[in-house]
C-alpha positions as CSV (number, residue, x, y, z in Angstrom):
1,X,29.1,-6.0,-14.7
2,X,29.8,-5.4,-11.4
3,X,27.8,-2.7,-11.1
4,X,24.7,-4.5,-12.6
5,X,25.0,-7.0,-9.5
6,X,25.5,-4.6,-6.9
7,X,22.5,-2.7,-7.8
8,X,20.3,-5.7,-8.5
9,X,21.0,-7.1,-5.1
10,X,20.6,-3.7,-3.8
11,X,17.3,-3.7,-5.7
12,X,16.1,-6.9,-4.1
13,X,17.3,-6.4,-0.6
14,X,15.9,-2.6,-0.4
15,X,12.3,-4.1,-1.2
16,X,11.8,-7.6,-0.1
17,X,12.6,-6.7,3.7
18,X,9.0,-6.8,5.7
19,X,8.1,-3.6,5.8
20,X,6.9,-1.3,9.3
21,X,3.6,-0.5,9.9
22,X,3.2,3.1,8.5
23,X,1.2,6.1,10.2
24,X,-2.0,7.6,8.1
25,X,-1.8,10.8,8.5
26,X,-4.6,13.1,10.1
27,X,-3.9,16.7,10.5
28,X,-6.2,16.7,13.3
29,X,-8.3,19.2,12.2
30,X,-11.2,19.8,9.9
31,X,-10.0,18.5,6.2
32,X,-12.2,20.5,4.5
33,X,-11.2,23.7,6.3
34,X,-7.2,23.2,5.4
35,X,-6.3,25.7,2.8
36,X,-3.9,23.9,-1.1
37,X,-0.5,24.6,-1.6
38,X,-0.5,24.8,-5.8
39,X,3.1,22.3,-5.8
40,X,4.5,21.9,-9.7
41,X,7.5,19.5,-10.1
42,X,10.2,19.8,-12.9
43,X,9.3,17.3,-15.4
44,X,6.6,15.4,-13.1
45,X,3.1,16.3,-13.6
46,X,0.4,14.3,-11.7
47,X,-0.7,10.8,-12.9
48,X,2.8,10.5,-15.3
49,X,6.0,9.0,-15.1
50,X,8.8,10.3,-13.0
51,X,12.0,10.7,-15.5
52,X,14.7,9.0,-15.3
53,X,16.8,11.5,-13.6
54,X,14.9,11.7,-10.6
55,X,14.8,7.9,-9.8
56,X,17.2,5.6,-7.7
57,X,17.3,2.6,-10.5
58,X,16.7,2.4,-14.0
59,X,16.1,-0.1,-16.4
60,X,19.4,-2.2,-17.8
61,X,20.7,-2.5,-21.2
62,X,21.5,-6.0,-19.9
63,X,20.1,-7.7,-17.1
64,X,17.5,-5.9,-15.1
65,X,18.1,-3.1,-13.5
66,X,21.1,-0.8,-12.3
67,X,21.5,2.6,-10.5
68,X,19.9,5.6,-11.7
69,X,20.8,9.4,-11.5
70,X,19.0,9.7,-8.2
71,X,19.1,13.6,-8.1
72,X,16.4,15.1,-6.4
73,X,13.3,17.1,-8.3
74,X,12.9,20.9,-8.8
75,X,10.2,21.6,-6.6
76,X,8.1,24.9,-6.2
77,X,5.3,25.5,-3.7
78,X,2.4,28.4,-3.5
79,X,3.1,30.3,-0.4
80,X,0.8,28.9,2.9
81,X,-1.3,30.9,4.6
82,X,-1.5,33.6,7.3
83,X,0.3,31.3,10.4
84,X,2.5,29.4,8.3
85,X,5.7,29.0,10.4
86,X,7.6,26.6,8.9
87,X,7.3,24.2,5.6
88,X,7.8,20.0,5.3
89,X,8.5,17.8,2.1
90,X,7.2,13.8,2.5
91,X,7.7,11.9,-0.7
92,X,6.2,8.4,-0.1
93,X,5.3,5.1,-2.5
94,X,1.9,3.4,-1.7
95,X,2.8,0.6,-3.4
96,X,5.4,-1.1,-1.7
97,X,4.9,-5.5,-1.6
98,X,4.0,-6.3,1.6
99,X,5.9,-9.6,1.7
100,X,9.0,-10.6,-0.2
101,X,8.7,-14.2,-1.7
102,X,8.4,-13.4,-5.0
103,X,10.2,-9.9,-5.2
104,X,12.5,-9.6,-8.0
105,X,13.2,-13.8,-8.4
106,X,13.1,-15.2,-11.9
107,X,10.0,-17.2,-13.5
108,X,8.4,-15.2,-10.3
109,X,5.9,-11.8,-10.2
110,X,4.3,-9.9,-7.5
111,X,0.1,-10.2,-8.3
112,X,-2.0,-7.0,-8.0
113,X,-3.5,-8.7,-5.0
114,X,-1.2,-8.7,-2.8
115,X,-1.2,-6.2,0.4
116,X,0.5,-3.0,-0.3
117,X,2.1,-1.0,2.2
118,X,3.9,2.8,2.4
119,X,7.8,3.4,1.7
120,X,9.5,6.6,2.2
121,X,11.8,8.4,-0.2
122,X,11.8,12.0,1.3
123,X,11.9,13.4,4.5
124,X,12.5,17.3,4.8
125,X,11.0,19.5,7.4
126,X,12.2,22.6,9.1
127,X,11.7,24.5,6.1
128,X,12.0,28.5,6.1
129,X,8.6,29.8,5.8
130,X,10.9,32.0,3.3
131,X,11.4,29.4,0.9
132,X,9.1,28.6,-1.7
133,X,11.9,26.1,-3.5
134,X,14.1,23.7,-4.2
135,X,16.1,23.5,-7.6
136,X,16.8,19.8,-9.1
137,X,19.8,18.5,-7.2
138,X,19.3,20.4,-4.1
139,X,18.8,17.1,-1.7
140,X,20.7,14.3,-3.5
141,X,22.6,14.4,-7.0
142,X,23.5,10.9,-7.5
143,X,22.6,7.5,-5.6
144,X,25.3,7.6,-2.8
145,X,26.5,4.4,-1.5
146,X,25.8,3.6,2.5
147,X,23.6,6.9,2.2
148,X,24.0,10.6,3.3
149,X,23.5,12.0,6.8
150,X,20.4,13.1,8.2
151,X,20.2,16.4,10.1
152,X,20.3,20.4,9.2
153,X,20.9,21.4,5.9
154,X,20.7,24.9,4.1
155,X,17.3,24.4,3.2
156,X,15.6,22.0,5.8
157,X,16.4,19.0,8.4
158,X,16.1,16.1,6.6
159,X,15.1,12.5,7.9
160,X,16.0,9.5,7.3
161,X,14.1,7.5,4.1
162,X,12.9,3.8,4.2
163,X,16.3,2.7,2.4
164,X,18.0,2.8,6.0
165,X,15.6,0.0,7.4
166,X,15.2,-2.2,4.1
167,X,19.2,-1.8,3.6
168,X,20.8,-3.1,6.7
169,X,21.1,-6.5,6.0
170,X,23.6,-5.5,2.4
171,X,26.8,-5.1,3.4
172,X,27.4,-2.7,0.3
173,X,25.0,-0.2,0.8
174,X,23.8,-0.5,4.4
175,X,23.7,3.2,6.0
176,X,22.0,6.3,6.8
177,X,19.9,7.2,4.3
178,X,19.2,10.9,4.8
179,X,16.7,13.4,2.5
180,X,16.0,12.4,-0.9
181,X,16.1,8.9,-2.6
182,X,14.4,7.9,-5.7
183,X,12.4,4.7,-7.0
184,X,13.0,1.8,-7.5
185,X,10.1,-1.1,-7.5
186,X,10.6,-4.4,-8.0
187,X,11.2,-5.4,-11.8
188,X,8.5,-8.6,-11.6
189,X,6.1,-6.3,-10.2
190,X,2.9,-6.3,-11.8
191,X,1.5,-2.9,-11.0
192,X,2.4,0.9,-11.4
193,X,4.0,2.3,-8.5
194,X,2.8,5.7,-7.4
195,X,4.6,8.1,-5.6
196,X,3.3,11.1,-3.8
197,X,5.5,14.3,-3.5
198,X,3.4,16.3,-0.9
199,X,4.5,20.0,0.6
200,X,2.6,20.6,4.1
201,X,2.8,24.4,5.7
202,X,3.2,24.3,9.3
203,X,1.9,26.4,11.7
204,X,5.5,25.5,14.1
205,X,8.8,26.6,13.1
206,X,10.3,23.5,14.3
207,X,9.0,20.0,14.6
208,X,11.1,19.7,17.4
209,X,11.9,15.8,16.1
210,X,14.7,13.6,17.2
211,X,18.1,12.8,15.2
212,X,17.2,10.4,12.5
213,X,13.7,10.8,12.4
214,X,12.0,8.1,10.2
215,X,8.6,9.0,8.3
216,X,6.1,7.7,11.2
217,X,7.6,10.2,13.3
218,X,7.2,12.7,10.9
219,X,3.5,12.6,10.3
220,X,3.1,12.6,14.0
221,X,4.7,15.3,15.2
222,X,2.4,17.1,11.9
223,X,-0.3,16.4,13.2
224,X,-2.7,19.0,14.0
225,X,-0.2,21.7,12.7
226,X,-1.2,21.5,9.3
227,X,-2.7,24.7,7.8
228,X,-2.4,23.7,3.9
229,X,-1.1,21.0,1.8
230,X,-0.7,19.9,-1.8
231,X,1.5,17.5,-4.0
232,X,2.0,15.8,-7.0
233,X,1.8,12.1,-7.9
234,X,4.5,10.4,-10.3
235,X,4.0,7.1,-11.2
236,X,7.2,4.8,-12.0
237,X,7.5,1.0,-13.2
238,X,10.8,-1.1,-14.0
239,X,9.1,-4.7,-15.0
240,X,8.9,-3.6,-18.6
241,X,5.5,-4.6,-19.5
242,X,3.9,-2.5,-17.0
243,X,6.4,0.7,-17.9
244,X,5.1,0.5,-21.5
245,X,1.8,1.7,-19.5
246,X,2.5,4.5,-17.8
247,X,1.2,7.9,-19.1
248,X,4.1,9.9,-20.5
């Protein structure tokens, strides 16, 4: 029971905070002349849903929602091209509410119209130009309360995901939330939530970015060092009439 509270007022509070302006991302070069990454995700394939293991809340057996697995995905990558010096991971929702009045309230939904705006789940970057993988697990194995640290890991440095901003105001989870951290839309929302796991091969070893880097920084300092790309793109839902839509 006490669980079920904490995580829907964790819920709430992570996605009814106004959210900051993101950064669209231009690699500053020619788009056409930027060479795919082929990117295949454990149990994710584009345009279906992202299991249950892999996200940060899950549907309730009473009551709405409560914490999830949260374990981060098997990912795999093609190797980049000729140049490629290093290797980033940005895992990012599009479809974030824009305002909170009506985010996760009873007799209450979030319409389609309303403005959308970017959230970040992973930041990773750093990566060996060695490493063409991460197994399930290898940036976060269960949701971990007040977050995990940013900074140098074995495989990557990671940055700091969109939970540290939107959790600062809950005294119960408020934190650093380094790496990976799955989804977890709004139950009243009224549209799929998509979620873009992208793979960019760098043409810099390093980034060179400060200690808890957010994801605007991120895209920045990638920008023009991008020699190929790729992703996938899970889609997730919690309001249960909208989950009974998305493509298994």
């Amino acid at each position: 029971m006490v669980l079920r509270k904490v995580a829907v007022a964790f819920a709430w509070c992570a996605l009814t905070l106004s959210c900051a302006a993101f950064w669209l991302f231009s690699s500053g070069s020619d788009a056409g002349s930027k060479s795919r990454l082929k990117v295949t995700i454990a149990g994710i394939r584009s345009g279906r849903a992202i299991p249950p293991d892999n996200a940060f809340c899950v549907p309730a057996k009473e009551g709405h929602v409560t914490l999830g697995p949260n374990k981060s995905p098997e990912i795999k990558w093609s190797k980049g091209p000729k140049g490629t010096a290093s290797y980033a991971i940005v895992m990012y929702d599009t479809d974030v509410p824009s305002e909170r009045s009506n985010v996760n309230k009873e007799g209450k939904v979030i319409p389609k119209t309303l403005k959308r705006i970017r959230f970040y789940h992973w930041l990773l970057v750093d990566i060996p130009p060695d490493v063409n993988e991460l197994a399930m697990g290898a940036d976060s194995t269960e949701v971990t309360h007040h977050g995990k640290p940013a900074g140098k890991t074995d495989h990557g440095v990671r940055g700091v995901n969109s939970y540290t901003i939107f959790l600062a105001g809950n005294p119960d989870m408020k934190g650093t939330y380094g790496g990976y951290d799955g989804p977890c839309p709004p139950w009243n929302d009224t549209i799929i939530h998509h979620y873009h796991f992208m793979v960019y091969a760098l043409d810099v070893p390093s980034l060179g970015l400060p200690d808890n880097f957010d994801g605007d920084q991120a895209m920045k300092a990638m920008s023009g060092h991008v020699l190929a790309e790729g992703g996938v793109t899970g889609v997730y839902a919690l309001n249960p009439d909208v989950a009974k839509r998305l493509p298994k």
